[in-house]
C-alpha positions as CSV (number, residue, x, y, z in Angstrom):
1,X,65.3,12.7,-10.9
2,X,61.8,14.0,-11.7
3,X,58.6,11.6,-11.6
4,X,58.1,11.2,-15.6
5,X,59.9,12.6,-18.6
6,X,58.2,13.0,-21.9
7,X,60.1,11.5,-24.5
8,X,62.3,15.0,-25.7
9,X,63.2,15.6,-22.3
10,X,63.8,12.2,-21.2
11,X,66.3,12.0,-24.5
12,X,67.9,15.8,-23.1
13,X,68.4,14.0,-19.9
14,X,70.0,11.2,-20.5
15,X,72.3,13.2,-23.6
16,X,73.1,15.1,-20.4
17,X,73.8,13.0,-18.1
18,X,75.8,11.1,-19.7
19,X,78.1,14.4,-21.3
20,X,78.1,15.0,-17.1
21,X,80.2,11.6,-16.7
22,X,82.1,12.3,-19.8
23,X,80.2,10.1,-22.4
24,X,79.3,11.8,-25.2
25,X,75.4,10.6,-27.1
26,X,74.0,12.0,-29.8
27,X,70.5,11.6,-30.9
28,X,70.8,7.8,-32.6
29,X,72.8,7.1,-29.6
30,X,69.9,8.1,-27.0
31,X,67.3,6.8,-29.2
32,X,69.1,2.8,-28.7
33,X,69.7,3.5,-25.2
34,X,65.9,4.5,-24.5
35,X,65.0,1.5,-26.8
36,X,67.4,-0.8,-24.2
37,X,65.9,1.0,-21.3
38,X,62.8,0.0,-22.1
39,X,63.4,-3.6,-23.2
40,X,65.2,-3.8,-19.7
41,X,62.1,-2.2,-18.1
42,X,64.1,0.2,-16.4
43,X,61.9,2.9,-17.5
44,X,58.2,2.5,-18.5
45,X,55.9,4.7,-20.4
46,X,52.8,5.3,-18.5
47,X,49.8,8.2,-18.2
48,X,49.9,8.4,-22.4
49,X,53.1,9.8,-23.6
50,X,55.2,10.0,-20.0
51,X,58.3,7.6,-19.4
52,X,59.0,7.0,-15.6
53,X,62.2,5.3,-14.1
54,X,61.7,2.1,-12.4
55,X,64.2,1.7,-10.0
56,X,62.9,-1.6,-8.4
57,X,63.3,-3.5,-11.8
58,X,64.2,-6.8,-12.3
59,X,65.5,-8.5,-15.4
């Protein structure tokens, strides 16, 4: 897990990560889960254009 992801590499990420656990995204899939990520403030977008997970969220 790296420090910050810019928003193409976060979406290769997670498209991979989830192929990894055998759950198969394609781009309008990644795109809602980033949006839900975000709502959740699991991962933030700081420093500009970077996107950081936040594992000490709280909902």
């Amino acid at each position: 897990l790296k420090e910050e992801y810019g928003y193409k590499e976060l979406e290769d990420t997670l498209i991979k990560t989830y192929l990894a656990e055998g759950v198969r995204l394609n781009h309008q899939n990644a795109v809602a889960l980033i949006t839900m990520l975000r709502n959740k403030r699991m991962i933030v977008q700081e420093n500009g254009r970077k996107y950081s997970f936040k594992p000490d969220y709280h909902y």
